[in-house]
DOPAZA-82758 format. One line per field, with one value per residue (C-alpha): residue number from 1; x, y, z. Coordinates in Angstrom, 2 decimals, always signed. Last residue first. Example, Ala and Ser with C-alpha at 12.3 -4.5 7.8 and 13.67 -1.06 7.14 Angstrom:
2
n <- (2|1)
x <- (+13.67|+12.30)
y <- (-1.06|-4.50)
z <- (+7.14|+7.80)
//
This chain:
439
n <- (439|438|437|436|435|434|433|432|431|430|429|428|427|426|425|424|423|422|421|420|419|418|417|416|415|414|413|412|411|410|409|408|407|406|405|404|403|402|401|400|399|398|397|396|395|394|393|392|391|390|389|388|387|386|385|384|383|382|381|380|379|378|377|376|375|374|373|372|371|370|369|368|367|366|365|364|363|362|361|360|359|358|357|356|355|354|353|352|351|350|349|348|347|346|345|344|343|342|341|340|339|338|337|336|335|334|333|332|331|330|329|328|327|326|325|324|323|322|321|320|319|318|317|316|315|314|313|312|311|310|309|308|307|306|305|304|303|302|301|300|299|298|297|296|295|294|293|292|291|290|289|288|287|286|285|284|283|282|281|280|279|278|277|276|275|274|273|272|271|270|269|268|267|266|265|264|263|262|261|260|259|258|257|256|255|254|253|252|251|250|249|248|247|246|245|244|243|242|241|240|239|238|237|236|235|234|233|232|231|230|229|228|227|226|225|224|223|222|221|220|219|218|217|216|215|214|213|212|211|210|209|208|207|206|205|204|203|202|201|200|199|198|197|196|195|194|193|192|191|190|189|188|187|186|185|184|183|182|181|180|179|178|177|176|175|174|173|172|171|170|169|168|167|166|165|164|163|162|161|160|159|158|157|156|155|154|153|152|151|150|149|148|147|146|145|144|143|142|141|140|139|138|137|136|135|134|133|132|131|130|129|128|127|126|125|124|123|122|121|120|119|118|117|116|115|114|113|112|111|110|109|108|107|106|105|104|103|102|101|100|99|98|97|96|95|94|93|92|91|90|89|88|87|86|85|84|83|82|81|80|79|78|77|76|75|74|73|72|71|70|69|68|67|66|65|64|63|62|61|60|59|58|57|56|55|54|53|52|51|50|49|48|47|46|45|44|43|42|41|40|39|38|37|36|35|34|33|32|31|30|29|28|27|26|25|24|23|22|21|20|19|18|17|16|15|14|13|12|11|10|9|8|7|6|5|4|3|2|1)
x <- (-69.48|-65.81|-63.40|-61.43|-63.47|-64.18|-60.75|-59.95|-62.39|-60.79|-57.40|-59.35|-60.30|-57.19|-55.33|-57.70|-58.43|-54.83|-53.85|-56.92|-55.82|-52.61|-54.03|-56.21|-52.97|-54.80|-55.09|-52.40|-49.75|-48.65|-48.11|-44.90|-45.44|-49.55|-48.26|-48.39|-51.34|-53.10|-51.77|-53.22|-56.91|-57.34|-56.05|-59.05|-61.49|-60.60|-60.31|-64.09|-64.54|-63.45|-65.64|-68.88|-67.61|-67.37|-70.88|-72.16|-71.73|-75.01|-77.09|-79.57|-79.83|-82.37|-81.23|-77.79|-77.44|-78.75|-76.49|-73.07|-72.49|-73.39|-71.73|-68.63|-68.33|-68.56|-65.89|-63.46|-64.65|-63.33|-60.01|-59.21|-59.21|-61.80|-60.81|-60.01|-56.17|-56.14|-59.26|-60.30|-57.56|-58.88|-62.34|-60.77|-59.52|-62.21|-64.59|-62.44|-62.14|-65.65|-66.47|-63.76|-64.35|-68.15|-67.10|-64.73|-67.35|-70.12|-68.14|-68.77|-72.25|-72.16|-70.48|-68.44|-70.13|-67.27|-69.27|-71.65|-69.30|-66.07|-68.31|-69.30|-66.29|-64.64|-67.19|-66.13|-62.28|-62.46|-64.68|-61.99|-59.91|-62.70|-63.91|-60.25|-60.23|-63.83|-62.29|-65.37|-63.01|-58.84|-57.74|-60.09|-60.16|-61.42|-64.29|-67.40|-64.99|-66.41|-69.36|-72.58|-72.12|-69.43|-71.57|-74.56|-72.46|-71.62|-75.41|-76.39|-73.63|-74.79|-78.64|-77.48|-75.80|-78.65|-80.96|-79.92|-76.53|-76.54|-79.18|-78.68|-75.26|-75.46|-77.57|-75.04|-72.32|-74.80|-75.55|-71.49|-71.48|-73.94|-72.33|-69.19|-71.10|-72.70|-69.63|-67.14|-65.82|-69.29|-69.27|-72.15|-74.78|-73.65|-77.09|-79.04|-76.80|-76.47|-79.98|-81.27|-79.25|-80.47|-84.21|-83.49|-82.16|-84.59|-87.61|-85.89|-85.39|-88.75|-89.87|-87.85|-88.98|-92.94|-92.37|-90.59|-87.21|-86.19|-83.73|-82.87|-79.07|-77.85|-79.10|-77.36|-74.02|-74.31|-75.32|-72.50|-69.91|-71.49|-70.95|-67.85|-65.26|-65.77|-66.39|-62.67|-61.99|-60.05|-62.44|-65.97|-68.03|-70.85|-70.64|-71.41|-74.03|-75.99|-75.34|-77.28|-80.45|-80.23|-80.22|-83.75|-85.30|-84.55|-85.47|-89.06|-89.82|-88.43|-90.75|-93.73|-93.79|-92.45|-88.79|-87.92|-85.42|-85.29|-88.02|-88.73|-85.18|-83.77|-86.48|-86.35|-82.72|-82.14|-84.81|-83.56|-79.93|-80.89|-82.64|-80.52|-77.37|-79.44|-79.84|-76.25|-75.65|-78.00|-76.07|-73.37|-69.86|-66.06|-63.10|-60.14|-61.26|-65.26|-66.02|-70.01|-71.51|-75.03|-75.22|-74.52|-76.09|-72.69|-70.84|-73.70|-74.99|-71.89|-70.63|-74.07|-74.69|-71.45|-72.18|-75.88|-74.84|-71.88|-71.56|-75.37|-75.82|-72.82|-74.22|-77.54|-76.23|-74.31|-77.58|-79.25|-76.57|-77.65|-76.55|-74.51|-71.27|-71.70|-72.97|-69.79|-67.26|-68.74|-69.30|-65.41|-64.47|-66.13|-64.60|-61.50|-61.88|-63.48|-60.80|-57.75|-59.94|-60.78|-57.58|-58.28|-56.53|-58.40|-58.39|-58.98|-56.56|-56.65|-58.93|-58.89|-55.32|-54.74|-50.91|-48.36|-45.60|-47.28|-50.60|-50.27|-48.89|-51.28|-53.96|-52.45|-51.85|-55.22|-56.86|-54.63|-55.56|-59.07|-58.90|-57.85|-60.15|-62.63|-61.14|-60.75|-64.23|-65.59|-68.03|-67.52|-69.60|-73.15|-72.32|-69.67|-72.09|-72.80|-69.30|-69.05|-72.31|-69.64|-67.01|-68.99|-70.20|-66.32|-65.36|-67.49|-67.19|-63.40|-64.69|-66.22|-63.91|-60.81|-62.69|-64.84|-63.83|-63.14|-60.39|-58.17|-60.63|-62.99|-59.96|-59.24|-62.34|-63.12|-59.62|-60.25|-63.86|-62.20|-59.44|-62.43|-64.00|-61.30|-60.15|-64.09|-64.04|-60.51|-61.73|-65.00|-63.04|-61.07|-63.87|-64.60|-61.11|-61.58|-59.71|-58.29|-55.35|-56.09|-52.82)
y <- (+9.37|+8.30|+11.36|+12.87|+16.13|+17.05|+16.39|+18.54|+20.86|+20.68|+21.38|+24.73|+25.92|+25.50|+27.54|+30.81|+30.80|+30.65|+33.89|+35.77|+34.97|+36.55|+39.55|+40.05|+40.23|+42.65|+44.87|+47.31|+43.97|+44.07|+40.82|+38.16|+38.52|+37.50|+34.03|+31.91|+33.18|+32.80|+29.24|+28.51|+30.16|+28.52|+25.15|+25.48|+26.43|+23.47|+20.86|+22.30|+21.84|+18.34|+17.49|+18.67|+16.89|+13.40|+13.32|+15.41|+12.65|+10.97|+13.89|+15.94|+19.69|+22.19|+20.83|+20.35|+23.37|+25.28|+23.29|+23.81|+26.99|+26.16|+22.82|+24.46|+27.24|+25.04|+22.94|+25.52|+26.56|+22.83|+22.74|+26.00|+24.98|+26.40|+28.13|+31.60|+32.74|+34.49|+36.09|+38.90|+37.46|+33.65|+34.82|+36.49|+33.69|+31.06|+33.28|+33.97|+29.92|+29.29|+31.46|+30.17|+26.51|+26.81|+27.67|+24.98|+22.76|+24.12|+23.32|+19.29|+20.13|+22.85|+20.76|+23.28|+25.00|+27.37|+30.33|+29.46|+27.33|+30.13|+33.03|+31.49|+30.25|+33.50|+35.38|+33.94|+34.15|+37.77|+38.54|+38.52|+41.07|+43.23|+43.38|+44.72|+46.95|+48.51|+49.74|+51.77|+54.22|+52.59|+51.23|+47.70|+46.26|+42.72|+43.20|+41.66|+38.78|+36.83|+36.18|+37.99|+39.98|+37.70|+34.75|+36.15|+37.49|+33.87|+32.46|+35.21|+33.58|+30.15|+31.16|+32.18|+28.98|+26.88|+29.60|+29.41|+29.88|+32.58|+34.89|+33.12|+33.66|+37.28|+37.97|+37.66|+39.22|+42.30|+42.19|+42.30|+45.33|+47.00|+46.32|+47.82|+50.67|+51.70|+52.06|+49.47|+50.64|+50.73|+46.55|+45.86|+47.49|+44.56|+42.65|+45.63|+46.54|+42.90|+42.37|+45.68|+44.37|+41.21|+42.63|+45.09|+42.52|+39.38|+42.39|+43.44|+39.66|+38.55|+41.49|+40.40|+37.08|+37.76|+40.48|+37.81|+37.74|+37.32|+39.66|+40.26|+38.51|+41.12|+44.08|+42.73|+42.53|+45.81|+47.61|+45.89|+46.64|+50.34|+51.19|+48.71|+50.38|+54.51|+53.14|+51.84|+55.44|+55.10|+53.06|+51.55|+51.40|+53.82|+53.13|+49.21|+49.85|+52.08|+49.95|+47.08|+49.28|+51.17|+47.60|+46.58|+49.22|+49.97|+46.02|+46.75|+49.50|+47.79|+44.45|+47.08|+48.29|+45.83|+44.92|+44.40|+47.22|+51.27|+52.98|+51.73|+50.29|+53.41|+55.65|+52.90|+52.96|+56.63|+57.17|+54.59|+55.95|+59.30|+58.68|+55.69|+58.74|+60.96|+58.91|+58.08|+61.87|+62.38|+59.52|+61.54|+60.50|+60.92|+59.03|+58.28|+55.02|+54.89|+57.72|+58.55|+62.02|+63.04|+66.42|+66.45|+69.50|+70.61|+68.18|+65.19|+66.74|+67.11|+63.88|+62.47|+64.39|+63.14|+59.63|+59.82|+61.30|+59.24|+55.98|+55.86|+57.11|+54.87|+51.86|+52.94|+53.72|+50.12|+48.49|+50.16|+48.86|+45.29|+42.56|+40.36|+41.05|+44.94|+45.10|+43.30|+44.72|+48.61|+47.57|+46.71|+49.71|+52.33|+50.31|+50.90|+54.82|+55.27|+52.84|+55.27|+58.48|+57.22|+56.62|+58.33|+59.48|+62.14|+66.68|+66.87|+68.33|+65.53|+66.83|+70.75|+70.20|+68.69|+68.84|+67.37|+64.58|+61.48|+61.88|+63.68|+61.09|+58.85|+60.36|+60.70|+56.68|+56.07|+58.06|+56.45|+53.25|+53.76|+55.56|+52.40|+50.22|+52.19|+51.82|+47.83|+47.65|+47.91|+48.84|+52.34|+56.07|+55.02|+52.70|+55.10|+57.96|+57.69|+58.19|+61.55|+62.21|+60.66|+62.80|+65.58|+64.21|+63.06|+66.47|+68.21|+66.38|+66.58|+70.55|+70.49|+68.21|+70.14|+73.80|+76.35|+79.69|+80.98|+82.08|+79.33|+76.75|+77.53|+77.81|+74.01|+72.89|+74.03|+72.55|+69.92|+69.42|+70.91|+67.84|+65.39|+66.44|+66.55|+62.78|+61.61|+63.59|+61.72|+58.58|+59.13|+59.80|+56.72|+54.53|+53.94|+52.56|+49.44|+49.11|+45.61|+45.80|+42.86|+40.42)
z <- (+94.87|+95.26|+96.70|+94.46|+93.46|+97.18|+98.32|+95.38|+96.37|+100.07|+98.60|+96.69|+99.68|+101.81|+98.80|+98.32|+102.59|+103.61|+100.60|+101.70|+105.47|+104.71|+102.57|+105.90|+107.99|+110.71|+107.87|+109.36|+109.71|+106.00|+105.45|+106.06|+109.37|+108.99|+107.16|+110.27|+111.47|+107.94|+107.76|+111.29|+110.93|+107.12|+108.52|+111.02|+108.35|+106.32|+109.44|+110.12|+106.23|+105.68|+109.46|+107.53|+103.90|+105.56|+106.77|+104.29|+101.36|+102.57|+101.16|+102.61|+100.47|+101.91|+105.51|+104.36|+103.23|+106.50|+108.61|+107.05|+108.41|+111.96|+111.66|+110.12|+112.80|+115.19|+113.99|+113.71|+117.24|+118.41|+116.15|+118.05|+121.61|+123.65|+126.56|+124.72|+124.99|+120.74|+121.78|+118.92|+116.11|+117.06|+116.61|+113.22|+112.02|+112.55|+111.04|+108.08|+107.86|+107.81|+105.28|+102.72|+104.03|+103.22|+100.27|+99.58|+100.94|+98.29|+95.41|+95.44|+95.43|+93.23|+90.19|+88.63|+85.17|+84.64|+85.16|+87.86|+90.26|+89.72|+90.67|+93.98|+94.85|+93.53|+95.83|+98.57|+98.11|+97.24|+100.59|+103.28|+101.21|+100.51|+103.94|+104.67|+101.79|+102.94|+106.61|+107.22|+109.85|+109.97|+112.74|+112.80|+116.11|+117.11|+119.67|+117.32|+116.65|+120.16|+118.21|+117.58|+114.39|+113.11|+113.81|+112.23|+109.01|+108.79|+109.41|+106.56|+104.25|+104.65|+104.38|+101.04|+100.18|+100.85|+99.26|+95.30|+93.47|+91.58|+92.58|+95.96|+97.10|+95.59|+98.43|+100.73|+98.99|+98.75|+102.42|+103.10|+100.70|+102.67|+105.68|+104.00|+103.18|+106.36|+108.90|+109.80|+113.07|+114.59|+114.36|+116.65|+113.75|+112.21|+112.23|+111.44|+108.19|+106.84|+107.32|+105.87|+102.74|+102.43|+103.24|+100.32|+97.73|+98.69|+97.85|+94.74|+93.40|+94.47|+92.06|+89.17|+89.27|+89.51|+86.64|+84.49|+83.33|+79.72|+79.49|+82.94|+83.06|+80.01|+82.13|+85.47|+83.24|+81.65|+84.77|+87.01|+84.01|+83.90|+87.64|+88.42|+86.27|+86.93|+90.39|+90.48|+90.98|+94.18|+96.29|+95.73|+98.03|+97.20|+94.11|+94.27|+96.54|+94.03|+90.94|+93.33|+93.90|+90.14|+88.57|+90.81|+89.94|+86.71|+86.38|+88.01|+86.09|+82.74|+83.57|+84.43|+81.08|+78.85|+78.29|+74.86|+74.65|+73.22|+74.87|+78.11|+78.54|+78.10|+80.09|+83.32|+83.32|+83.32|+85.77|+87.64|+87.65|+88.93|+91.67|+93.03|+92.45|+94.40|+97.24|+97.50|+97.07|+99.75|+102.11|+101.79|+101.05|+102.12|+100.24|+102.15|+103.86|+102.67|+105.43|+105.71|+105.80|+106.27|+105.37|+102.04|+99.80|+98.18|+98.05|+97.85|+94.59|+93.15|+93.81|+92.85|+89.75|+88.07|+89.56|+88.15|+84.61|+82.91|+84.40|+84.41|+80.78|+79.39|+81.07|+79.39|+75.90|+76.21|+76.92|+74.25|+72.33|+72.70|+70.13|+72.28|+70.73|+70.41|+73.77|+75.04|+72.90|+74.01|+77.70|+77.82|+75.49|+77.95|+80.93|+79.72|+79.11|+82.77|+84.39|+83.90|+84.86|+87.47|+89.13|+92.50|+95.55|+96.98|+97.31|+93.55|+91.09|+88.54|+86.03|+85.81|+86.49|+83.33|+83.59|+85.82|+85.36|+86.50|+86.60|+83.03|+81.90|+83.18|+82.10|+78.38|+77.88|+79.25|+76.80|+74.07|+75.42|+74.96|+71.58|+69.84|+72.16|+70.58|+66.93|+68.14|+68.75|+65.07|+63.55|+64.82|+64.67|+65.38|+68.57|+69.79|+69.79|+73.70|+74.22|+73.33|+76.26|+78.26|+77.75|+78.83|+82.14|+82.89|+81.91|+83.64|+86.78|+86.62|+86.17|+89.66|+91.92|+90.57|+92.12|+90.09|+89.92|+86.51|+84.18|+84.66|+85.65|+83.28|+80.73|+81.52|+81.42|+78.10|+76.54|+77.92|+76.48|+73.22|+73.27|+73.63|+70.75|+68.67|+69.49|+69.06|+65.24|+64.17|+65.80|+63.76|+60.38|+61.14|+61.93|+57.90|+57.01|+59.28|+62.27|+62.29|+59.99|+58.10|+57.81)
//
């Protein structure tokens, strides 16, 4: 059997291993001997080890040295979680496992660049990961005026601005100099990566931005290769009115602050970059409904509760994941999600005015008609006849299978995981209705 790190990477592991021990080492006798606080040299040391990271690509052939180095990473943060040390790391006034996702998305981008044959891309995931959120937590400390909650985590709009800043001027330099794209084509995709990188930090909770920021830029980058300058400019301008939508339209829903309406406007637009304008216009009619409905009362304890949209999201975005990726038929697909919409809309209407006049079954349908109409506009087809009533009876099984479950879930997310569970298995019985049924 070949061991699979080759004899050449060893000398660079040895030289990436000492360089991250005197970055430690650094931080920690700045923080001994100086005055800076956790947030400040966890900076440091997730700015410096990111510069050591950039020289991945000219030190290793071969991923499994990085991968190597990954889990040893890993293995020493959470040690020292778990028994103390590294204070100049994990002294910081949040919950957060950054430092556990930084190393593994480093190898992730790493294998994938290396596989597709772009390690410019990798150098500007790195850059990003490494740079913009550094500058933007230290940024929006100390200059942040503007605050918004994301659960435990607090923000500033100027360090959200900041970070934007930052990362398309990375971007745009990177891809200027070191890709295919031209001019205007790299403007336009720093642009456009920096806008959706931007929302994904700014909701993301415990660390897990250390994960999204340079898998989001690496997989956007890899998707824009051969994109025009008239597609890449629709793309921006859908982006920003998606997201003003989402934000306008749920300005009724104080208790959820900016970024999950952001994030609701990004799930929305990612309907159509992946699957085209019938399902779009699904999503905006469900944000619609939730923005005008009865559900625009139902309670959420906790300020910008982002696990809770999280939870009602996963089964959307799996849907619409699940159809590009593993090459599902979309029009047999878009009934499940339809269903998955539908049936979080059903749920929390019911949640908001469990002794409402109209029977259940009849605002499950409804919401299926309303969701269903802009689809089959774009799309007519015989077949919606039966799959409009198979997704009102979808979203109404969603609503009493997530009611029923809700005791067996913790009851502080209004039994979201419940209705994530309801939502994951009602869908996919529709698509096999879907499947099953002659065509």
């Amino acid at each position: 059997m070949t061991f699979p790190i080759p004899i050449s990477d060893l000398p660079g592991i040895g030289l990436v291993g000492a360089a991250n021990a005197a970055l430690m080492f650094i931080a920690y006798l700045w923080r001994r001997l100086g005055t800076p606080d956790g947030e400040t040299t966890r900076k440091f040391v997730h700015l410096g080890t990111g510069m050591i990271c950039l020289s991945f690509p000219t030190l290793f052939s071969s991923h499994w040295s990085v991968l190597l180095l990954a889990v040893g990473f890993i293995a020493l943060m959470m040690g020292t979680q778990r028994w103390g040390g590294l204070q100049a790391i994990h002294d910081v006034d949040r919950p957060s496992n950054g430092g556990i996702y930084y190393p593994l998305a480093v190898w992730i981008v790493f294998l994938i660049s290396a596989r597709q044959g772009h390690p410019e891309f990798y150098v500007a995931s790195i850059l990003v990961l490494a740079i913009c959120d550094a500058v933007a937590a230290l940024v929006g400390k100390r200059y942040g005026e503007h605050r918004y909650q994301v659960e435990g985590s607090r923000r500033s709009l100027e360090g959200s601005v900041v970070f934007f800043i930052s990362s398309f001027t990375i971007l745009h330099l990177v891809l200027s100099l070191a890709s295919g794209f031209g001019r205007q084509e790299a403007a336009l995709a720093a642009l456009y990566v920096a806008g959706i990188v931007t929302v994904l930090e700014s909701i993301s909770l415990s660390g897990t931005d250390n994960l999204w920021i340079p898998l989001g830029t690496m997989a956007i980058l890899l998707n824009l290769t051969t994109k025009s300058t008239g597609f890449l400019t629709s793309q921006i301008l859908y982006l920003a009115l998606s997201l003003a939508f989402a934000v306008a339209i749920l300005a009724r829903h104080r208790e959820l602050g900016l970024a999950p309406r952001a994030a609701l406007g990004l799930l929305a637009y990612s309907c159509h970059a992946f699957q085209g304008p019938s399902w779009s216009i699904a999503a905006f009619t469900g944000l619609a409904l939730s923005a005008f409905g009865r559900s625009a009362s139902l309670r959420i304890p906790e300020t910008t509760r982002v696990r809770p949209v999280f939870l009602c999201v996963v089964p959307i975005l799996g849907w619409i994941l699940a159809t590009r990726y593993l090459q599902l038929d979309e029009s047999l697909t878009f009934p499940a999600f339809a269903t998955t919409i539908a049936g979080v809309l059903a749920y929390l209407w019911t949640r908001s005015c469990p002794n409402a006049r109209i029977a259940r079954p009849l605002r499950a349908g409804f919401i299926a008609v309303a969701i269903f109409a802009g689809h089959a506009f774009l799309d007519p087809s015989w077949s919606h006849a039966v799959h409009i009533p198979l997704v009102a009876l979808g979203a109404w099984a969603v609503d009493l299978a997530a009611h029923w479950l809700r005791p067996r879930f913790d009851p502080a997310t209004h039994g979201l995981r419940a209705l994530t569970v309801a939502s994951v298995f009602v869908s996919l019985l529709v698509w096999l209705v879907c499947e099953g049924y002659p065509r």
